[in-house]
C-alpha positions as CSV (number, residue, x, y, z in Angstrom):
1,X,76.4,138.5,54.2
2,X,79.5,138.3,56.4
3,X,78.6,138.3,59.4
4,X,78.9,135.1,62.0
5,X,77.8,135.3,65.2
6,X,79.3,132.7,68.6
7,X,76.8,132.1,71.2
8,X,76.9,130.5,74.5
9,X,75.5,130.9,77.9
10,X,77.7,131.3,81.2
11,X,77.6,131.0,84.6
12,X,79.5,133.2,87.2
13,X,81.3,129.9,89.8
14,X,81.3,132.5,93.0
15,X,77.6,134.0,92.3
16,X,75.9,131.5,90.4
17,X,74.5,134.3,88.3
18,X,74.0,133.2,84.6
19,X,74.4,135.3,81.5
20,X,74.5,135.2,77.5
21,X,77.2,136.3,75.5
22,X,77.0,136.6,72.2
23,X,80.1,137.1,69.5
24,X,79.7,138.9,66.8
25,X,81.7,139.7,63.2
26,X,79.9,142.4,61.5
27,X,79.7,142.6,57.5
28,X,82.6,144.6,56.2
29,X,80.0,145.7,53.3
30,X,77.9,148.5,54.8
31,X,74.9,147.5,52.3
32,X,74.7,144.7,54.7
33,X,74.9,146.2,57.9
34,X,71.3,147.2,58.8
35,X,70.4,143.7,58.2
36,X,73.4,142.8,60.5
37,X,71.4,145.1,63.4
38,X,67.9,143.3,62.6
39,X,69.1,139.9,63.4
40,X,71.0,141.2,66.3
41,X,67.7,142.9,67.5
42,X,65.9,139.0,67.0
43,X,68.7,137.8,69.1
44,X,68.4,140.1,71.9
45,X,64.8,139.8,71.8
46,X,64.7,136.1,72.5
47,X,67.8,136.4,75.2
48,X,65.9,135.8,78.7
49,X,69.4,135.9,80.5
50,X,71.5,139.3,81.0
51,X,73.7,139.2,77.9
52,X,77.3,140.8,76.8
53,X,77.8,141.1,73.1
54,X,82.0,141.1,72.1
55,X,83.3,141.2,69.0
56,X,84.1,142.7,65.7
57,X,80.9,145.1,64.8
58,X,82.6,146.6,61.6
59,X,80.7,150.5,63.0
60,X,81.6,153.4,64.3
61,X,79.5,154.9,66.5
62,X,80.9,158.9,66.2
63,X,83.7,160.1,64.1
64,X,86.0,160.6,66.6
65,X,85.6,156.4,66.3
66,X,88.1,156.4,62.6
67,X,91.5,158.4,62.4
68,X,90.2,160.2,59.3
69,X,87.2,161.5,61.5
70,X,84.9,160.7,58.7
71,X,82.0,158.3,58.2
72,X,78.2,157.6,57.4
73,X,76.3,159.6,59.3
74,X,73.4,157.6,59.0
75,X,74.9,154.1,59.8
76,X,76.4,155.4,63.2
77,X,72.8,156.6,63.8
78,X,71.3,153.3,62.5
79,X,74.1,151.7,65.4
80,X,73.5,154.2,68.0
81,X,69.4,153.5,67.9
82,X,70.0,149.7,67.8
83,X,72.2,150.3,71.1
84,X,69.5,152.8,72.9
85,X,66.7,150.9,71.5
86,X,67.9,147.9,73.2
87,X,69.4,149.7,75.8
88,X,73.0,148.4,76.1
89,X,75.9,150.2,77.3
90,X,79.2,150.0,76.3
91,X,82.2,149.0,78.1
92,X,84.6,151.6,78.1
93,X,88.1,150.2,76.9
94,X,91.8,151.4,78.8
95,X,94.5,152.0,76.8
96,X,94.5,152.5,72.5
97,X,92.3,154.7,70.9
98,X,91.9,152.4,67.6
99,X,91.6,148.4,67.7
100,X,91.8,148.0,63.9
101,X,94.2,149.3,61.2
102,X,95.0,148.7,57.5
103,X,97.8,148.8,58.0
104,X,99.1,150.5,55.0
105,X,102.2,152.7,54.8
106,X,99.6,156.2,55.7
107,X,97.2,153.8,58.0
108,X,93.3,154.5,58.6
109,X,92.8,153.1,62.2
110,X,89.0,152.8,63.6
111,X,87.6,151.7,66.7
112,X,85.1,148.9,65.3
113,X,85.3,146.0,68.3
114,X,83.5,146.8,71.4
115,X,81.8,145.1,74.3
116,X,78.2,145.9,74.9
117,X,76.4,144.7,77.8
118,X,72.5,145.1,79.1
119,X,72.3,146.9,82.2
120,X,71.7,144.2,84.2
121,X,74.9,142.3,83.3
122,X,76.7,145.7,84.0
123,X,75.1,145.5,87.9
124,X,76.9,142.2,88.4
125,X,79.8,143.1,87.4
126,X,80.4,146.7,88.3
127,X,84.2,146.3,88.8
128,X,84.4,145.2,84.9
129,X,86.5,147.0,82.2
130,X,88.0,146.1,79.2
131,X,91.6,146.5,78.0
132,X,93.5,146.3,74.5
133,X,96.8,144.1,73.9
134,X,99.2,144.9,71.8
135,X,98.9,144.2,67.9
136,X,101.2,142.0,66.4
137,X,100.6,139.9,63.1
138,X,96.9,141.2,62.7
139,X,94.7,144.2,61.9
140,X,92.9,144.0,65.4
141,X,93.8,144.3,68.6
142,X,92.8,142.1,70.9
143,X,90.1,143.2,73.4
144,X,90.6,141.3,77.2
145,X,88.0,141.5,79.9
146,X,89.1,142.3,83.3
147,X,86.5,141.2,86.2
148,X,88.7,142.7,89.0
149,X,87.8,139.8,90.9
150,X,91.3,137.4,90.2
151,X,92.1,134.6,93.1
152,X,94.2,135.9,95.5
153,X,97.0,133.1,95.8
154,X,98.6,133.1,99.1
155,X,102.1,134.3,98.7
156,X,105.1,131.6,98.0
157,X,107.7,131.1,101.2
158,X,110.6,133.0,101.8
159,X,113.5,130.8,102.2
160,X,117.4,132.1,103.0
161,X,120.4,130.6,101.7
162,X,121.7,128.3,104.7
């Protein structure tokens, strides 16, 4: 069908707290999308840990989500139950509007990757966001997560010339 999904289960080094995440390629054909959603679903449903899903859904969730504001009504639906039916929220994103484009000369851009999290992954890390670098070579941007929690380093010496 397309779709491949990455799993593996982390563990925070400060906190000890453990979590699932889980990443995803959706199915470019929207025939196979609902089935895409399903097995999500039977994943989520046999997750005992807080999880984060990351990744390339191939959905919009609004059409404000595609340059050409335009789009299957019913699918967003379909992928706005799946998130309130397993009540995820998504981590807002700083910086471009669109993470993928075709680019062809008169470009359709969409925001199709995301980061969805369970609530209870979102109350460990509250200072979380998610930013987009740059795209070079490829049709996505890149999509970093930022705990806010980096190491501080202590601060190199100051030396003067003698």
């Amino acid at each position: 069908m397309g779709e491949y999904y990455l799993g593996a289960e982390l563990r925070n080094r400060k906190t000890n707290f453990r979590w699932d995440l889980l990443v995803v390629y959706g199915p470019a054909q929207h025939d196979f999308s609902k089935n895409f959603l399903d097995e999500l679903n039977s994943f989520l449903s046999n997750f005992a840990l807080p999880c984060i899903i990351r990744g390339d859904f191939n959905l919009i969730r609004c059409v404000e989500d595609k340059s050409k504001r335009q789009g299957d009504r019913n699918l967003m639906d379909t992928f706005n139950c799946f998130i309130e039916h397993n009540q995820l929220r998504e981590l807002q994103k700083v910086g471009a509007r669109f993470t993928w484009t075709n680019k062809q000369s008169t470009p359709i851009k969409s925001n199709i990757d995301r980061v969805l999290m369970t609530v209870e992954w979102e109350k460990s890390f509250s200072s979380v966001y998610s930013f987009q670098l740059t795209r070079l070579r490829y049709d996505h941007c890149p999509l970093i997560l930022d705990f806010g929690d980096t190491l501080k380093r202590k601060p190199g010496q100051f030396y003067f010339e003698k």
